[in-house]
Structures are given as C-alpha cells and as structure tokens.
C-alpha positions as a Markdown table, in Angstrom:
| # | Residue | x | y | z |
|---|---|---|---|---|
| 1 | Unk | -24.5 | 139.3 | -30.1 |
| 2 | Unk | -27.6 | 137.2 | -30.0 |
| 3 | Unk | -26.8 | 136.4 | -33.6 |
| 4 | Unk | -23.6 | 134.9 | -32.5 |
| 5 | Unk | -25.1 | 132.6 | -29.4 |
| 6 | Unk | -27.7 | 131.6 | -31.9 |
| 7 | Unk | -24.7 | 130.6 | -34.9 |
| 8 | Unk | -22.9 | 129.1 | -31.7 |
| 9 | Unk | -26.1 | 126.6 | -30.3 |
| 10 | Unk | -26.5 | 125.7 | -34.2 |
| 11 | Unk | -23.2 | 124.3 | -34.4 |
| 12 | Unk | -23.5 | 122.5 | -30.7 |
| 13 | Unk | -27.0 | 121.0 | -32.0 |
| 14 | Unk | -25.0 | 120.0 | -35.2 |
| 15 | Unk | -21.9 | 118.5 | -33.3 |
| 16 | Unk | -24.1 | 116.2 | -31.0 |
| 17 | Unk | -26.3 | 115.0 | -34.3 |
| 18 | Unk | -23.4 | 113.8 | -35.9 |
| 19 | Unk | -21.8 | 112.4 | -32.4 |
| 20 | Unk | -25.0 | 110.1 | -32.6 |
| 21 | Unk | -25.2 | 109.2 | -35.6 |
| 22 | Unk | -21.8 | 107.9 | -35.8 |
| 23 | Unk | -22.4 | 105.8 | -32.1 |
| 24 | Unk | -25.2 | 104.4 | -34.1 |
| 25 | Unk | -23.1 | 103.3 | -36.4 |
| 26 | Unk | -22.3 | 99.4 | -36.6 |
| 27 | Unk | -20.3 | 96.9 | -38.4 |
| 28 | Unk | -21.2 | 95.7 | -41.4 |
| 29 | Unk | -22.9 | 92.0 | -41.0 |
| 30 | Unk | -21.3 | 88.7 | -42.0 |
| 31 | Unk | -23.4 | 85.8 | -42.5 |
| 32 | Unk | -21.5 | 82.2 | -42.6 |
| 33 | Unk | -22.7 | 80.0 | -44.7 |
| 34 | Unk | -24.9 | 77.0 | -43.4 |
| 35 | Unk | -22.6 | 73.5 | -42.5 |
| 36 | Unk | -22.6 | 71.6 | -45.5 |
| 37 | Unk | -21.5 | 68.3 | -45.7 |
| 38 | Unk | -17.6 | 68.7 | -46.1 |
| 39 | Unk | -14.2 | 67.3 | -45.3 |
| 40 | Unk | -10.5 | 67.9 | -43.8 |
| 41 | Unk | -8.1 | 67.3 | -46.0 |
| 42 | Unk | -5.3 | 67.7 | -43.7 |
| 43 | Unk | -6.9 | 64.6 | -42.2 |
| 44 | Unk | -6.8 | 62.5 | -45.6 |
| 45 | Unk | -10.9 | 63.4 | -45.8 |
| 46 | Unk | -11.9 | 62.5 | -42.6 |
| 47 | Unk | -15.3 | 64.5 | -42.2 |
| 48 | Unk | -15.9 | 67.0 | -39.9 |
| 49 | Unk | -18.4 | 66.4 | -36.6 |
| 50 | Unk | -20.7 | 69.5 | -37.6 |
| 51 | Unk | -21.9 | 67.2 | -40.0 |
| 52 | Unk | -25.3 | 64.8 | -39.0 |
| 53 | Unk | -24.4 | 61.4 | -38.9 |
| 54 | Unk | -25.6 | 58.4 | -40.7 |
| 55 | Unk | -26.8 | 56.0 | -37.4 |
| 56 | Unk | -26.8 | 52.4 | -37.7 |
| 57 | Unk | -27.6 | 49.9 | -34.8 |
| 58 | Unk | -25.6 | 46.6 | -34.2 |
| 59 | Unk | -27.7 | 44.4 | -31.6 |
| 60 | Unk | -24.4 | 42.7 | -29.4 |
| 61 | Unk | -23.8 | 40.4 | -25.9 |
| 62 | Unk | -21.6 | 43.3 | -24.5 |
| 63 | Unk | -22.2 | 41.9 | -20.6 |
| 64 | Unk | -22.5 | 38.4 | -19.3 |
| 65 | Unk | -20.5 | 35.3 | -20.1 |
| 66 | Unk | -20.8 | 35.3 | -24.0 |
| 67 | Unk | -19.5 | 38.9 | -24.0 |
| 68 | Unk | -16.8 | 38.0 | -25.9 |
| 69 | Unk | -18.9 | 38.0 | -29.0 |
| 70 | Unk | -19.6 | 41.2 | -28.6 |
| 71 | Unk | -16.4 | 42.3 | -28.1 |
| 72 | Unk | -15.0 | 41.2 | -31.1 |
| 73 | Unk | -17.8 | 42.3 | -33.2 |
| 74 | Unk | -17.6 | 45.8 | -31.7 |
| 75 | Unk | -13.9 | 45.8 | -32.2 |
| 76 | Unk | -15.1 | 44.9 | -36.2 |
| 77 | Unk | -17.4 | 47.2 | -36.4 |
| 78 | Unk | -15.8 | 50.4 | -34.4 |
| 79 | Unk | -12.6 | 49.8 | -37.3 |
| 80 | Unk | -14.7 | 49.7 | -40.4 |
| 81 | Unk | -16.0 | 53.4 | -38.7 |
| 82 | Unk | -12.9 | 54.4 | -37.9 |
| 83 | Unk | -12.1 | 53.9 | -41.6 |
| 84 | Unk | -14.6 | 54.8 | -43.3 |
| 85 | Unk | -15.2 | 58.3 | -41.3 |
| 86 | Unk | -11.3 | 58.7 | -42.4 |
| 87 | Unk | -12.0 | 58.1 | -46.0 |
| 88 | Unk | -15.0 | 60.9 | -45.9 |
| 89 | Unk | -17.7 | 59.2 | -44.7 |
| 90 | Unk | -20.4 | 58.2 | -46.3 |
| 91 | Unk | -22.6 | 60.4 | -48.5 |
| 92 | Unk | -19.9 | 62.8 | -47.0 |
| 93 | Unk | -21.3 | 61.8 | -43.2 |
| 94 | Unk | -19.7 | 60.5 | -40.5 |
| 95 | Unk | -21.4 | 57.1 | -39.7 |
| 96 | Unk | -22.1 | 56.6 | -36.0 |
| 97 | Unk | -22.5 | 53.4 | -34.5 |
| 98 | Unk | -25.3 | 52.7 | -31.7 |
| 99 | Unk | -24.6 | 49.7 | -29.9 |
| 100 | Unk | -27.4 | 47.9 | -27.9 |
| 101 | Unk | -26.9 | 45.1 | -25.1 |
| 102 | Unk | -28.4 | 41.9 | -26.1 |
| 103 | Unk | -27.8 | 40.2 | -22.6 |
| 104 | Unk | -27.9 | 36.5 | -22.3 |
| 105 | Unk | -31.2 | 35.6 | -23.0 |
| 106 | Unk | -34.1 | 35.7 | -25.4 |
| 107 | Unk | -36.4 | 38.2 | -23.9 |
| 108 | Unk | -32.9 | 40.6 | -23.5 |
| 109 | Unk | -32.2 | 40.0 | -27.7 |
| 110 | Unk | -35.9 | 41.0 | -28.2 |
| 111 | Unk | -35.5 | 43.7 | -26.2 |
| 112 | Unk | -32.5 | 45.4 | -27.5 |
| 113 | Unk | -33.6 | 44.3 | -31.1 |
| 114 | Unk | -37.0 | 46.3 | -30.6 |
| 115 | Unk | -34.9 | 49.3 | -29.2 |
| 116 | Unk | -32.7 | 49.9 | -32.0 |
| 117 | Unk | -35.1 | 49.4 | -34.8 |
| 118 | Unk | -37.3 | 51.6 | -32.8 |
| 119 | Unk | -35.3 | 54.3 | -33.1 |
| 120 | Unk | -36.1 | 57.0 | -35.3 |
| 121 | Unk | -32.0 | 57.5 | -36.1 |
| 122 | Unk | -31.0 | 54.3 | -37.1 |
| 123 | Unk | -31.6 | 53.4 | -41.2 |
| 124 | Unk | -30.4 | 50.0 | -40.4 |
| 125 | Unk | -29.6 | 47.2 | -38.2 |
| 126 | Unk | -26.8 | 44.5 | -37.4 |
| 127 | Unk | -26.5 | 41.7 | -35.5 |
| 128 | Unk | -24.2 | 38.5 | -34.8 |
| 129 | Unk | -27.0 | 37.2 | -32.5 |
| 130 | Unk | -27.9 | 33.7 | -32.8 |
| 131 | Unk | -30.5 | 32.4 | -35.7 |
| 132 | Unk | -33.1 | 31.3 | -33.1 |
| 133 | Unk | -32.6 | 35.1 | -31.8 |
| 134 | Unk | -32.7 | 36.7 | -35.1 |
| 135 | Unk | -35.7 | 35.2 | -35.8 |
| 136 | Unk | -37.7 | 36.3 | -33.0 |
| 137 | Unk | -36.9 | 40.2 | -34.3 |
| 138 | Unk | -37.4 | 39.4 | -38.0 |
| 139 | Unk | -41.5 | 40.3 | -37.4 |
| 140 | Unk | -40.4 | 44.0 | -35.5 |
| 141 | Unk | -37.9 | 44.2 | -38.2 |
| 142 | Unk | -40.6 | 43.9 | -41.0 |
| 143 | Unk | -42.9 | 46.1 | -38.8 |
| 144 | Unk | -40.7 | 49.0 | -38.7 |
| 145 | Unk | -39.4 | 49.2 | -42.1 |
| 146 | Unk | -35.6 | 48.9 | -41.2 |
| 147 | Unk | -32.9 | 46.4 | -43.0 |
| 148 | Unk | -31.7 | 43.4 | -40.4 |
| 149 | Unk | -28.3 | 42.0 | -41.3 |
| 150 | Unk | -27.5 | 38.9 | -39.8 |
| 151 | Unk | -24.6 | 37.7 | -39.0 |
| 152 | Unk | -26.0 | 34.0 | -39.2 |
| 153 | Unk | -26.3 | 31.0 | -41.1 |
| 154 | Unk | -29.6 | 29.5 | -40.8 |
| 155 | Unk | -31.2 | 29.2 | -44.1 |
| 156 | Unk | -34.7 | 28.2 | -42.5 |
| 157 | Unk | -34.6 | 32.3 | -42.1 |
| 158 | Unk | -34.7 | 32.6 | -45.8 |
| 159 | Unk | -37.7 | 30.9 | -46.4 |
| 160 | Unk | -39.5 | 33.3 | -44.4 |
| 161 | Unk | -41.0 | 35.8 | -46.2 |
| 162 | Unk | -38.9 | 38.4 | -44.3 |
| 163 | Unk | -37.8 | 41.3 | -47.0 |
| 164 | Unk | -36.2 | 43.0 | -44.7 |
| 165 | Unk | -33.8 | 40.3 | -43.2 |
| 166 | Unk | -30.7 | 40.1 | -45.1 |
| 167 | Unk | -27.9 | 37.1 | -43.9 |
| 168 | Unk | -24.2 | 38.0 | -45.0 |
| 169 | Unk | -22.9 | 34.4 | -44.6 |
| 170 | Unk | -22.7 | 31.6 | -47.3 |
| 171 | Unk | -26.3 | 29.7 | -45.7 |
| 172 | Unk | -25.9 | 25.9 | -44.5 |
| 173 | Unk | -28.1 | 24.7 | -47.6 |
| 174 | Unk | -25.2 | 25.0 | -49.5 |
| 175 | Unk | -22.5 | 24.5 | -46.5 |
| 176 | Unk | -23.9 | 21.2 | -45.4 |
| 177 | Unk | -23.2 | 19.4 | -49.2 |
| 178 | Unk | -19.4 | 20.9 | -49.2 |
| 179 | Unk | -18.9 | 19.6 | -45.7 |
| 180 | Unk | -19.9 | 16.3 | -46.6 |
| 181 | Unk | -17.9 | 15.6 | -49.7 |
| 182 | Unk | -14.8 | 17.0 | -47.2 |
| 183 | Unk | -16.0 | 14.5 | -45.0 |
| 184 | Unk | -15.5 | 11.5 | -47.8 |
| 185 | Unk | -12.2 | 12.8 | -48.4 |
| 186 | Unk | -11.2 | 12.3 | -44.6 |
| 187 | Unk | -12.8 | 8.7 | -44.8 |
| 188 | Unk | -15.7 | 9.3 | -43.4 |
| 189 | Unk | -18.6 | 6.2 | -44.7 |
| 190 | Unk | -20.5 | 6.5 | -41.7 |
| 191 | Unk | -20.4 | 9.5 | -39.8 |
| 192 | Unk | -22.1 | 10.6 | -36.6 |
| 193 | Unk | -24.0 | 13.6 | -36.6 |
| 194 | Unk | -23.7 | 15.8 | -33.0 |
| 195 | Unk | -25.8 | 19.0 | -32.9 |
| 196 | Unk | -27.3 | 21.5 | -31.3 |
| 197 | Unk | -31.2 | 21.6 | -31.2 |
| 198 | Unk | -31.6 | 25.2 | -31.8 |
| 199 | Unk | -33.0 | 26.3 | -35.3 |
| 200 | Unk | -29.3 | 26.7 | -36.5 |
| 201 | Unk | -28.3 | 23.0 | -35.2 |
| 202 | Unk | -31.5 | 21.1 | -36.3 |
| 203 | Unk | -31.8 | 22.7 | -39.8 |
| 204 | Unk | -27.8 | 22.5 | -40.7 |
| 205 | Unk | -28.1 | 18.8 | -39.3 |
| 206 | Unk | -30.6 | 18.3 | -41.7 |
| 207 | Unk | -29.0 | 19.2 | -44.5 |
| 208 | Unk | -26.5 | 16.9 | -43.2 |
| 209 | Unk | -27.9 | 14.2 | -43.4 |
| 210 | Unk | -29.8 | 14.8 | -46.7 |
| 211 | Unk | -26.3 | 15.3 | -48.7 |
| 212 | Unk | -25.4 | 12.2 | -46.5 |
| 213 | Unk | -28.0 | 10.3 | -48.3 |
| 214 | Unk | -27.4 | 11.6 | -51.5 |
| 215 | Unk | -23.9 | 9.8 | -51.3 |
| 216 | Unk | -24.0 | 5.8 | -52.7 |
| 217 | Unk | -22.6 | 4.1 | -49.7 |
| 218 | Unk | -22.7 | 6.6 | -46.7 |
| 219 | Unk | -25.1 | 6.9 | -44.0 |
| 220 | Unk | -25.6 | 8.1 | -40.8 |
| 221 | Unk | -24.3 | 6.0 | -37.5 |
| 222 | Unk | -26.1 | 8.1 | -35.2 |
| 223 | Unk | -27.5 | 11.6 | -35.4 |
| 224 | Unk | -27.5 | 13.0 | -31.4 |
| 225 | Unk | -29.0 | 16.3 | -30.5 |
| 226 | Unk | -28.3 | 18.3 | -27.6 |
| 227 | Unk | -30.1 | 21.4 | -25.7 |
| 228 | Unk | -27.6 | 25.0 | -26.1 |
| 229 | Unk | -27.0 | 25.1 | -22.4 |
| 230 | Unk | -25.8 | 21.4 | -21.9 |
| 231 | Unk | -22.0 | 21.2 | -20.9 |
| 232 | Unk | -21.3 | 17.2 | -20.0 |
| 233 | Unk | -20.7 | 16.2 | -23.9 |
| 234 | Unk | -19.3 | 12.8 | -22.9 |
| 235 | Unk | -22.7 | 10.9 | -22.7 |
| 236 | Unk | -23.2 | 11.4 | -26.1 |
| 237 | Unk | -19.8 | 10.9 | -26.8 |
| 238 | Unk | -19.7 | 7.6 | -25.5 |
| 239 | Unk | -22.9 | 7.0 | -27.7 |
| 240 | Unk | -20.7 | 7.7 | -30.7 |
| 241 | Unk | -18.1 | 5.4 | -29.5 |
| 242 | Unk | -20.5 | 2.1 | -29.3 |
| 243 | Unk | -21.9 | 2.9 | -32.8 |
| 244 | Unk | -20.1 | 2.3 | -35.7 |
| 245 | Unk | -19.4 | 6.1 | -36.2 |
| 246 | Unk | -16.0 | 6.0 | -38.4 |
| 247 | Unk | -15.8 | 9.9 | -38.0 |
| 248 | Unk | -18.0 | 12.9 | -36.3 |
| 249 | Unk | -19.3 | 15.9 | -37.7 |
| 250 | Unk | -20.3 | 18.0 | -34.9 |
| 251 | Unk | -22.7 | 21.4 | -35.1 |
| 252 | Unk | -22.4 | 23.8 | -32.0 |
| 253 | Unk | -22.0 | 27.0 | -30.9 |
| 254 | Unk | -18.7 | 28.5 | -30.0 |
| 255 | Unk | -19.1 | 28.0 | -26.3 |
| 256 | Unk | -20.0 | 24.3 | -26.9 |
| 257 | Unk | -17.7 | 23.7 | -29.4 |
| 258 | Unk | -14.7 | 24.4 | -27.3 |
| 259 | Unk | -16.3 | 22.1 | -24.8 |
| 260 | Unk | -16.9 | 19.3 | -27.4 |
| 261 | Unk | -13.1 | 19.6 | -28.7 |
| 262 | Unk | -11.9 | 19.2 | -24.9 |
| 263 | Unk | -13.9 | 16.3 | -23.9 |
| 264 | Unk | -13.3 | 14.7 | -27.3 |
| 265 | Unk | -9.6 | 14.7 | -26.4 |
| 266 | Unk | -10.0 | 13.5 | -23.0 |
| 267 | Unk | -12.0 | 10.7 | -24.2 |
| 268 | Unk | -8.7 | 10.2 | -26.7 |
| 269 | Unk | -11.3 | 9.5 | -29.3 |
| 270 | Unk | -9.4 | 8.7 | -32.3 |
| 271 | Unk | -11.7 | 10.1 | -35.1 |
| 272 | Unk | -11.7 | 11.9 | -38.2 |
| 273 | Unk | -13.6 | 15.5 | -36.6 |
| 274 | Unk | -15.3 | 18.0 | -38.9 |
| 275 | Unk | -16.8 | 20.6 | -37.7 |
| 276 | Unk | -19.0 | 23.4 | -38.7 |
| 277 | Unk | -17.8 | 27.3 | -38.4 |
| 278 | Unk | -17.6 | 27.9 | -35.0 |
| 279 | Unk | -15.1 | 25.4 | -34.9 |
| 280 | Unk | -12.6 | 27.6 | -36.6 |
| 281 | Unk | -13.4 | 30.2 | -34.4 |
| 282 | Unk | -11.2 | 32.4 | -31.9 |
| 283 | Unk | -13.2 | 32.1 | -29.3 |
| 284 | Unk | -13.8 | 28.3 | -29.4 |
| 285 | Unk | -10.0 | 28.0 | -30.1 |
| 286 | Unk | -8.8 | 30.2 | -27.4 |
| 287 | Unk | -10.7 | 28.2 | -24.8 |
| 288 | Unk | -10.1 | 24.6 | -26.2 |
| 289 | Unk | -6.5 | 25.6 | -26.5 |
| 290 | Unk | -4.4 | 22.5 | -28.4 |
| 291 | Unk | -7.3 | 20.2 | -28.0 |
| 292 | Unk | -8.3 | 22.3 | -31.4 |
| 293 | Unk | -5.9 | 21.2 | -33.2 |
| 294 | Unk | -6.5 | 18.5 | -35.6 |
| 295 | Unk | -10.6 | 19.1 | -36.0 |
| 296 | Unk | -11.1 | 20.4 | -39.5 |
| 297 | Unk | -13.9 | 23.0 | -40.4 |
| 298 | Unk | -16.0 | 24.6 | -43.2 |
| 299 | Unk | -15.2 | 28.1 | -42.0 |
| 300 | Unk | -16.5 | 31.4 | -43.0 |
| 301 | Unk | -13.5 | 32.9 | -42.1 |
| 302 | Unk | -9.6 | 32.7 | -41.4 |
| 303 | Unk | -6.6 | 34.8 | -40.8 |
| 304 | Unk | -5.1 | 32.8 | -43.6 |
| 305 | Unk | -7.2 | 34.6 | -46.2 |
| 306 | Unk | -5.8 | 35.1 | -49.7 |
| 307 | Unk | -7.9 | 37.4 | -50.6 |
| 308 | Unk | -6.7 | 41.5 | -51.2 |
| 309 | Unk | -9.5 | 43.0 | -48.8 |
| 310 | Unk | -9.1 | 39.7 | -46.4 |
| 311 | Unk | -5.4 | 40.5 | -46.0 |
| 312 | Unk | -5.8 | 44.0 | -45.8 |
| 313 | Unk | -8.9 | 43.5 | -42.6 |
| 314 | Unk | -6.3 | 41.1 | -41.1 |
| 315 | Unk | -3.3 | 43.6 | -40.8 |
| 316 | Unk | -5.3 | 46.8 | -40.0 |
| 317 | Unk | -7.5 | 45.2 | -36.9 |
| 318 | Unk | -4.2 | 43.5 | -35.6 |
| 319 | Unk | -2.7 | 46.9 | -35.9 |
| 320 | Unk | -5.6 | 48.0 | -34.1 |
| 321 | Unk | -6.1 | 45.5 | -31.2 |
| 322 | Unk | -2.8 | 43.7 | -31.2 |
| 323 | Unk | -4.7 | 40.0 | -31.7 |
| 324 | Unk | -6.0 | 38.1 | -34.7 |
| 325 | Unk | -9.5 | 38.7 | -35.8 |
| 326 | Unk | -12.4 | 36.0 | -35.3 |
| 327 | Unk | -15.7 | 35.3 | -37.3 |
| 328 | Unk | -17.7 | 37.9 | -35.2 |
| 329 | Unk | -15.3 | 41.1 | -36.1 |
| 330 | Unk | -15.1 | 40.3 | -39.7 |
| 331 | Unk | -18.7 | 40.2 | -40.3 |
| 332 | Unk | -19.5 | 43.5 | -38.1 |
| 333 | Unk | -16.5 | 44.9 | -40.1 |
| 334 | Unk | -18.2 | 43.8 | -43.9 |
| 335 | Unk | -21.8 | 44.7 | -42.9 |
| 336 | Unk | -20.3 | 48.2 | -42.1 |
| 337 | Unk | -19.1 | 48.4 | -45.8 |
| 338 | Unk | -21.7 | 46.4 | -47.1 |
| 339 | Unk | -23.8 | 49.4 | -45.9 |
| 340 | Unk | -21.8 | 52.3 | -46.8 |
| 341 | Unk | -21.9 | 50.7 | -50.5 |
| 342 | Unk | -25.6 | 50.6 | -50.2 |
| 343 | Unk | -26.1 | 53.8 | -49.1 |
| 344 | Unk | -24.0 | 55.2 | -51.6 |
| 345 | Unk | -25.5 | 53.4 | -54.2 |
| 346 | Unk | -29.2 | 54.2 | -52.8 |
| 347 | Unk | -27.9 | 57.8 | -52.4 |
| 348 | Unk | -29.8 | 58.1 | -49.0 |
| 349 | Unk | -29.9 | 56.5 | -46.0 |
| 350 | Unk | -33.8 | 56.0 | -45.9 |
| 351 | Unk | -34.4 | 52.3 | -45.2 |
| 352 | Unk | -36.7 | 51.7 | -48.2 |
| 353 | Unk | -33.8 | 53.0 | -50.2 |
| 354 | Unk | -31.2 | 50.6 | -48.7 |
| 355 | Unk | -33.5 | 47.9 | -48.6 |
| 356 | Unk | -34.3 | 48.0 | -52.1 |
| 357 | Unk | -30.3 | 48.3 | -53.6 |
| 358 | Unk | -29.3 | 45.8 | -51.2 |
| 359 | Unk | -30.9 | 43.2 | -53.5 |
| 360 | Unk | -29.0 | 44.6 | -56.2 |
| 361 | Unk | -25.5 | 44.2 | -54.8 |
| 362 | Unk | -23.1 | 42.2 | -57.2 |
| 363 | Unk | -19.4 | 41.1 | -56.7 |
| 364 | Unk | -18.7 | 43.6 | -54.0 |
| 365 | Unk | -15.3 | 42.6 | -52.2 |
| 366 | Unk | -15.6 | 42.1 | -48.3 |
| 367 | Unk | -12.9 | 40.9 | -45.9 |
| 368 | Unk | -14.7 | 37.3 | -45.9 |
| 369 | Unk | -16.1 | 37.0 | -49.0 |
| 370 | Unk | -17.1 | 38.2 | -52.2 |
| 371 | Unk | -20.2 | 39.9 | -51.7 |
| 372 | Unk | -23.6 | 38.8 | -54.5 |
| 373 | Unk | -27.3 | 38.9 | -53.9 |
| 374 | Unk | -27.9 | 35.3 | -54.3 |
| 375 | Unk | -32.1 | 35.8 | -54.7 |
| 376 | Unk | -33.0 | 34.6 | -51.1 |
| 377 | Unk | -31.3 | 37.8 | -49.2 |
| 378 | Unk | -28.2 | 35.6 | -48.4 |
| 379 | Unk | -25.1 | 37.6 | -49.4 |
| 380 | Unk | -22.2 | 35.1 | -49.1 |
| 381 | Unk | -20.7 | 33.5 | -52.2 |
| 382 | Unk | -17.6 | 31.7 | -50.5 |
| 383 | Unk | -16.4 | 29.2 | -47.2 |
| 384 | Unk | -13.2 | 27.8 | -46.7 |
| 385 | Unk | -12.0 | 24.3 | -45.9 |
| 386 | Unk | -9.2 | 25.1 | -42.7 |
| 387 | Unk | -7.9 | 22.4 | -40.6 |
| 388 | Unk | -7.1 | 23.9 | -36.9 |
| 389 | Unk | -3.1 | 23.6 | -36.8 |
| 390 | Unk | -0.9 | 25.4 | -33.7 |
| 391 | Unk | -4.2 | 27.0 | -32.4 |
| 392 | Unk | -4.9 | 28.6 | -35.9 |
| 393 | Unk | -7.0 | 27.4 | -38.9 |
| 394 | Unk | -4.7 | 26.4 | -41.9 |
| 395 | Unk | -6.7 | 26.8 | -44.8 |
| 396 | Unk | -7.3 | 23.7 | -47.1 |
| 397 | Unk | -9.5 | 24.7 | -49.9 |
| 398 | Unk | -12.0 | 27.6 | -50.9 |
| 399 | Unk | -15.4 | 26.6 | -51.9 |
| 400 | Unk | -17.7 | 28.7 | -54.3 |
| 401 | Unk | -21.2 | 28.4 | -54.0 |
C-alpha cells in the first residue's frame, strides 16, 4: 500500500515538473535587422522616413514686406526636395530642408545666418539674401566650416578670400561687358548709369562704366546712385532727362526696380532702358505691371528657357504652384541639386567633403544654367538677353561666359 502512495506522489512530483517546464517555455526570438538606408519601390524609390536625413539650411525673408522672396525660393527649394526624396534621396537619404527667417534687416540676416550654420545638422547652407547680407555671414561661414551658396551676383565677394562661399550666378564682372555691347546695339552712345549704392549696385556700376570706357566713342552722361530704401525715383530721373543721356541702364533691386519702371513711364521718358536681372524678375514685373514692358534685361533667368532641365523646372513648379517661376525659385531649386551632386560625388555629407568637390564640378545641367567651377567659387556659365513683352521676358540672346 505504501508502495503504491509512494509510485502515486512520484508521478504527481513528475506531472507538476514537466507542467513547469513547459510554462517556462517561450518563443523562439526574432531579431529585425537594423534600418538601413533603403527605398519604396511602389513609390518609384521614394525613401523611407526611418531613414536619417541629410539637413541643409536655406537663410530666406519668410515675414515682412520682401516676403515674397522667400516665398518663391521656398516654393524652389521644397520641389527640388520633393523630387529628389522621390527619386531615392540622396546617398539613399531623404534630404530635409531647414528654413530660417532672415527678417528685413541686417542684424535679422546675421542672425538667422549664424543659426543655421550653427547647427550641428546642417552640412550646408543657402541663401538668396542680398550680397551686402551675404557678406556679413561669409566670416561665420568660414568660422564654422559649412558651404554658403549664394544666390547673388556680386563679384567683389569673390575676391574675398572666403573658401567656403560659393555664388551660383554668372558674376557682374563678366555681366556688366555683355550688357554694354547690348546697350550699343539699342543705340545707346551715352548712357546714364542709375544704381543702387549697396555693394551689389556700386560694384556692377563699376563694371559699367569700365566696359563703357573700353568702347571708342561711348561714355557715361551721368552715373546717379541711390540709398536701397529710397522710393521717389523721379529726382534722379529728371537728372537723366537734362543730361544728354541717349538711353539708361538702371541697377536695382526688385522692389526698386518695379518702382523705377513705373515712374519711368509716368515721366513718358522715351529711352532705350536696360536693365540688370531684377528687371526680368516676377516680382518686379508683377508689381510694375505693363510699365515692364519694353525695358530689356541681362537676366539669369526666364520661363522662355530652351534648355532640357530649364523646360523641365518650368513645367513641374507650374504643375506645382499653378504660376510661372521667378529668379529666386530657380536658384533654391539648382543649389538643391547642385548639392545632391556634390554629396554624391563627395559620398558624404561632411562639409569638408562638399566643400572640396564643389570646386570640382564641371558641365553639370541646372534649370538656369550649365553648371562649371569657374576658379573664383562662381558657378554660372550663362545669362540671357530677354526684352519684357506682355508682362513676360522674351528671350533675345544667350550669352556664354
């Protein structure tokens, strides 16, 4: 009997080991393996968000009355992303675009300049700020290591010894002598010269009036400069009108500009008009409305583009934002590309790395021009020749540097 209780407990004692052994008992473990650079393809290679980004800063007037700058560079820049995320990114990264507010004066540019090259994220830097702006930055930007694209045209900025400032227009060194020689073809003998006296306006002016000279029988009737915040251009107008100006080749911003093309008309000043790029701009166009038409420009951009990658830009951001592109979207939009190539070519985004391949870049095709390093950190290779026409630029002639 006792034998049996004592088989019995043995197989109780037995029952319970094995009940706890198999509660004990867990799934087998599954690791996943760590997010690796990768893309969709339902989504034509559009890379996944797990991914860490590539982060580059563009410094824009996103508030105040020149917001419209920045609104037409962000629309540039946000569809070069939009694309280029869709494509696969770069490096197989997303890029992500971190916009600072450069306000409406020069302690705000500083300010937001400082910020984004500051930032520990960003491996480079673009702005459409003005050259007298840009210029400001161009020490923090050598400080800090980081590539500053500019969106200007003033060459003074090249003969800085600023490695790290890179300017993605054709400079007005070699603008200024193309303008002229349009000029001579108008008629112009004896011009007038009207100009801003910001860096931009005083250097380009100069220029000016050096391929002027350079002309047998030209010269200057009256060279006239005038602060960036004036708005009452008739004065100097009028100063124009009792020289012996036979034509006027005027250097402004876009604001100004548009205020220079109205008060020109009102004044019915029957001139020959040349103007520089911001001439041929949107902006300046939209507000002069058809007191535009009829000025011609040496433009770094039109809608009539006949370029592959121009027409291409053009059809996608109307797509996109149901209007015509202006100056400040097409050179976000290139410096976006200009530097995905980089960064591809670099195979990193450390600035250093950009920096360095950026002054190898040869014949790469942007939406405004052909992009070359020229030797100076100027990028641009082309500028057209557009005479403003029913509130758009009708291109006239290309001209190659």
């Amino acid at each position: 009997m006792k034998r049996r209780i004592l088989s019995v407990l043995v197989m109780v004692i037995v029952l319970v080991m094995l009940l706890v052994a198999c509660g004990d008992k867990k799934d087998p473990v599954t690791t996943e393996k760590p997010d690796t650079p990768s893309t969709d393809s339902s989504s034509g290679g559009e890379v996944k968000p797990s991914v860490e980004p590539i982060r580059v800063g563009v410094v824009t007037t996103l508030s105040g009355s020149n917001s419209g700058h920045g609104e037409y560079a962000k629309e540039g820049a946000e569809l070069a992303k939009k694309q280029i995320n869709e494509a696969g990114g770069i490096l197989g990264r997303p890029l992500e675009i971190i916009y600072e507010d450069n306000g409406e004066t020069e302690q705000s540019y500083v300010n937001a300049a400082v910020k984004a090259l500051s930032s520990d994220d960003v491996c480079a830097v673009y702005s459409n700020g003005y050259s007298s702006q840009i210029e400001l930055v161009l020490p923090q930007a050598q400080k800090y290591g980081i590539p500053y694209i500019g969106g200007n045209s003033s060459h003074a900025l090249l003969e800085k010894d600023y490695t790290y400032y890179w300017m993605l227009r054709l400079s007005d060194r070699y603008v200024s002598p193309a303008m002229v020689n349009a000029c001579v073809e108008l008629g112009m003998k004896n011009p007038a010269i009207l100009h801003v006296t910001d860096s931009y306006g005083v250097g380009m002016a100069d220029y000016v009036e050096q391929a002027i000279g350079e002309i047998e029988g030209m010269t200057v009737a009256a060279r006239i400069g005038v602060g960036d915040n004036e708005q009452q251009f008739s004065p100097y107008l009028t100063q124009i009108m009792n020289s012996d100006a036979d034509g006027i080749i005027a250097i402004q911003h876009q604001d100004q500009a548009a205020l220079v093309m109205m008060q020109v008309d009102a004044m019915a000043i029957d001139l020959p008009l040349m103007g520089c790029s911001q001439y041929a701009s949107a902006l300046a166009i939209d507000t002069a409305g058809e007191t535009a038409n009829g000025w011609y420009s040496l433009a770094d951009w039109t809608v009539q583009t006949n370029t592959e990658t121009g027409k291409a830009f053009v059809d996608a951001y109307r797509a996109a934002y149901n209007r015509d592109p202006d100056m400040q979207s097409v050179t976000a939009y290139d410096s976006m590309y200009l530097l995905k190539d980089a960064i591809e070519r670099a195979g990193s985004d450390d600035p250093d790395a950009i920096n360095k391949v950026l002054g190898e870049t040869k014949d790469l095709p942007g939406a405004m021009t052909t992009y070359t390093f020229q030797g100076d950190n100027s990028l641009g290779t082309t500028i057209f020749l557009v005479q403003t026409e029913n509130l758009q630029g009708t291109l006239k002639g290309l001209v190659t540097r």
